[in-house]
N, C-alpha and C positions, 0 to 999 in steps of 0.2 A: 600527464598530471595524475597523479595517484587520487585513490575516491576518498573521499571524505571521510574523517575517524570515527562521526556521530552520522547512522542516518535517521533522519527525520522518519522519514514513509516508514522504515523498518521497523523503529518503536513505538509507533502510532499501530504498526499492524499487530507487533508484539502485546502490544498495550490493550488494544479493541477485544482481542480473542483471547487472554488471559479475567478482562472483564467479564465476555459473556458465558466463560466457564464458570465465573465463579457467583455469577447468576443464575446459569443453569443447578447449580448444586443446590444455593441458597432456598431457589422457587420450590425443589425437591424435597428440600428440607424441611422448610415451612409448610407448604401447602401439601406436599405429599402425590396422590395421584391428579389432584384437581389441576396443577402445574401442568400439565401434559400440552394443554393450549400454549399457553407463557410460553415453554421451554422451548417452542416449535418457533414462534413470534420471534423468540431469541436466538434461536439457530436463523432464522431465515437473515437477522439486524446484523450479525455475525458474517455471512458469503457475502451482504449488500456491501459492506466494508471491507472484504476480501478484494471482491470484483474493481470498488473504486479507486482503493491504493494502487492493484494491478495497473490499471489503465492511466492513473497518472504517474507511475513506475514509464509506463512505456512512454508515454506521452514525453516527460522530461527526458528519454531514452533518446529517441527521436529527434528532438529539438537538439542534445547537445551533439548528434552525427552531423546533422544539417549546419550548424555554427561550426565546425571542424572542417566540412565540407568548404564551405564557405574562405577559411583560413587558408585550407589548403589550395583553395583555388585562387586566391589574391596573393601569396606566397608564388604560386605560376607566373602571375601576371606580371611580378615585379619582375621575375627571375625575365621575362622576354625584353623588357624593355634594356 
């Protein structure tokens, strides 16, 4: 089965760290040096959202070997009887 044309997790990750760039800039540009806090808060909301797409990347990764696994093994089973 070929992967899917649109992925979800992808543009949600494209999307998140396109935001908090362009927050970080804004905080820079408004605030100037006083941003230095903000900007740090906004890198850390940035890896939080790296780390949690990651993990349900793998998650879904996993689950659809396990459903394959599965197929492939009831695919066997037919084949004995």
């Amino acid at each position: 089965m070929p992967p899917p044309a649109f992925d979800k997790l992808r543009a949600l990750a494209i999307g998140s760290q396109a935001i908090g760039l362009t927050l970080i800039i804004a905080l820079e540009t408004v605030m100037g040096t006083a941003a230095r806090p903000w900007m740090g808060v906004v890198l850390a909301a940035m890896l939080a959202a790296a780390v949690v797409i990651a993990l349900v990347r793998l998650y879904r990764h996993k689950r659809y070997q396990k459903q394959a696994a599965k197929r492939r093994q009831s695919l066997a089973d037919d084949d004995e009887r």
